[in-house]
C-alpha positions as a Markdown table, in Angstrom:
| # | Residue | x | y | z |
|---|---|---|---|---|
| 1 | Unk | 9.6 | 13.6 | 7.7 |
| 2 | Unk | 9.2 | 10.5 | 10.2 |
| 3 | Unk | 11.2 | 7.3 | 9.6 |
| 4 | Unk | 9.6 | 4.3 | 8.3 |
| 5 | Unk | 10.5 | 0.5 | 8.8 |
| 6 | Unk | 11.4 | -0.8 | 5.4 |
| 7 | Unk | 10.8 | -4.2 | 6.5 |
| 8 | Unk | 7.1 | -3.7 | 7.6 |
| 9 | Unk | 5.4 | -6.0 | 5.0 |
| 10 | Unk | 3.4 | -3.6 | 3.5 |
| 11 | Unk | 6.0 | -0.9 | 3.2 |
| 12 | Unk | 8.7 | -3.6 | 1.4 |
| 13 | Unk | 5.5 | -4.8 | -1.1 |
| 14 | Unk | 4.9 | -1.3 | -1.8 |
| 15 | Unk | 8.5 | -0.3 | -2.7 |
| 16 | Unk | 9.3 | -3.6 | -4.3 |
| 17 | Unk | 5.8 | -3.6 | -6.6 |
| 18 | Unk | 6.3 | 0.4 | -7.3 |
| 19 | Unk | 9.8 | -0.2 | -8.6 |
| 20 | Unk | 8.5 | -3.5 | -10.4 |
| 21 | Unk | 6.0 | -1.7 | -12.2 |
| 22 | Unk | 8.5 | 1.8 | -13.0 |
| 23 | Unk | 10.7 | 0.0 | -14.3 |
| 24 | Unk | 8.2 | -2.4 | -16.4 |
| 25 | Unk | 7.1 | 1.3 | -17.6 |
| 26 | Unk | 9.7 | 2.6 | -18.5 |
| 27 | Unk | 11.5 | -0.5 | -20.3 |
| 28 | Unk | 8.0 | -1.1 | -22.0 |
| 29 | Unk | 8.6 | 2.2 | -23.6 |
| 30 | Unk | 11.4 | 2.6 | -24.3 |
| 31 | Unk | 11.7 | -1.1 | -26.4 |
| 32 | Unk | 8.1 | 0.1 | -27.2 |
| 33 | Unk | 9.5 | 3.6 | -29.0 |
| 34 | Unk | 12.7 | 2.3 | -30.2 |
| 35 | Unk | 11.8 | -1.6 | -31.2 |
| 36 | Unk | 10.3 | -3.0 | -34.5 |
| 37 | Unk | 8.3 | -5.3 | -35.1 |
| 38 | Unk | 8.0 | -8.5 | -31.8 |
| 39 | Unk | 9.7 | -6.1 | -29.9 |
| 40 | Unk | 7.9 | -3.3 | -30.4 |
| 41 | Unk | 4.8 | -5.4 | -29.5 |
| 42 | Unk | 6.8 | -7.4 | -26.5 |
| 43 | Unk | 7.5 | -3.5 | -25.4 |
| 44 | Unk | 3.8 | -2.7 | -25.3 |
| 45 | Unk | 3.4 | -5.7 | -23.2 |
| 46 | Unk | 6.1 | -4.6 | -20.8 |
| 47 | Unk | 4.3 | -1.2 | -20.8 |
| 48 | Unk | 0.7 | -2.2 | -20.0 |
| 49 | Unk | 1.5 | -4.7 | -17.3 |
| 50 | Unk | 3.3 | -2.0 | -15.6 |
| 51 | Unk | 0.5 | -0.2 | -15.5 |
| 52 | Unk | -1.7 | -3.0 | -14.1 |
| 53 | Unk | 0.2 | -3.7 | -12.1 |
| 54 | Unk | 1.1 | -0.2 | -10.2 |
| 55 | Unk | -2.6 | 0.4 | -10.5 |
| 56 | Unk | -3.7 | -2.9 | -9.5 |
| 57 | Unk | -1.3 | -1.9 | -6.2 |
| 58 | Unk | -2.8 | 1.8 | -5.6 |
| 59 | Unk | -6.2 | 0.5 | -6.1 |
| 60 | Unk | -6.2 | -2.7 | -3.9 |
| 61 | Unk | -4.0 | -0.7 | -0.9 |
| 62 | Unk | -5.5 | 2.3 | -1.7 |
| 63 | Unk | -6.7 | 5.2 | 0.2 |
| 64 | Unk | -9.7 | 3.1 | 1.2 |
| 65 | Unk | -7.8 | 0.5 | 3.5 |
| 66 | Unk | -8.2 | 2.2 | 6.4 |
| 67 | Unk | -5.6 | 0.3 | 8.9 |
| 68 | Unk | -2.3 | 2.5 | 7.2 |
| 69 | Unk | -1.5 | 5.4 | 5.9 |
| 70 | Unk | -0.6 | 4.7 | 2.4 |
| 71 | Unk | -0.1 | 8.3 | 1.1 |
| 72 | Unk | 3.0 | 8.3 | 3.4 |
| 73 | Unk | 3.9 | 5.0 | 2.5 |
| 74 | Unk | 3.9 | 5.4 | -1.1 |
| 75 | Unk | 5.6 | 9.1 | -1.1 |
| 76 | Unk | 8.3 | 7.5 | 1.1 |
| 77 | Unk | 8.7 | 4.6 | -1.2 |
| 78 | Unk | 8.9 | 7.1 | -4.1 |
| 79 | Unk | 12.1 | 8.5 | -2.5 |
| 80 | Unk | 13.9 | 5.4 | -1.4 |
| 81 | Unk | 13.0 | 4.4 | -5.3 |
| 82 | Unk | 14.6 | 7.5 | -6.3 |
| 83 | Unk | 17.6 | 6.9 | -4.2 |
| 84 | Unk | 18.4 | 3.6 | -5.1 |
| 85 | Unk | 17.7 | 4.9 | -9.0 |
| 86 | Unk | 20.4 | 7.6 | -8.9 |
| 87 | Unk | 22.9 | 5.6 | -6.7 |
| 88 | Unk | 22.3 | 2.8 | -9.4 |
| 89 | Unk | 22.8 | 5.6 | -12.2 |
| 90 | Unk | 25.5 | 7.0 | -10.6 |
| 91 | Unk | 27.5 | 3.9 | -10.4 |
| 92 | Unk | 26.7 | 2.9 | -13.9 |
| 93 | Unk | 28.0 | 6.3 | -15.2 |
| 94 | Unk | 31.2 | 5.2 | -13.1 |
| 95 | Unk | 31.1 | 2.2 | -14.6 |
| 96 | Unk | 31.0 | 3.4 | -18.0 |
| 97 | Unk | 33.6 | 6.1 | -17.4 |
| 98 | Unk | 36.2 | 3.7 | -16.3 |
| 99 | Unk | 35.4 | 0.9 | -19.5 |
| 100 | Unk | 35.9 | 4.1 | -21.9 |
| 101 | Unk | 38.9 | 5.7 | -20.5 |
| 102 | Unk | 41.5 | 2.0 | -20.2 |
């Protein structure tokens, strides 16, 4: 696997829009799933723009713009995502750990 600059512009749109729209996802869902009522309705919101707007993303820097290699880009956005998702997990759990136990 080759390095990549994280401050290229396209690369740092891609990773900041792909998180935007997981997380909008998976927030959207979950207040979807769990909310009543506004908030069940403010959750589908949350779930459908998302959606637009990690398709919006693959569809306007899609495979048909040429000048980059997006399939790399996006699979190596996918991991620093993943990183920076279990590293924020992982400290959160700490976190939590250290609240419960004083």
């Amino acid at each position: 696997m080759s390095a990549f600059s994280a401050f290229d512009w396209l690369t740092f749109l891609t990773i900041l829009l792909l998180t935007f729209s997981l997380f909008l996802v998976i927030t959207g869902a979950f207040t979807a799933y769990f909310g009543s009522g506004k908030s069940r309705k403010i959750g589908v919101g949350l779930l459908v723009g998302g959606l637009v707007v990690g398709v919006f993303w693959a569809w306007y820097a899609g495979p048909y713009n040429a000048g980059t290699n997006l399939v790399g880009t996006i699979a190596q956005s996918i991991g620093v995502i993943l990183a920076a998702v279990i590293g924020a997990a992982a400290a959160i759990g700490l976190f939590l750990l250290a609240i419960m136990k004083s």
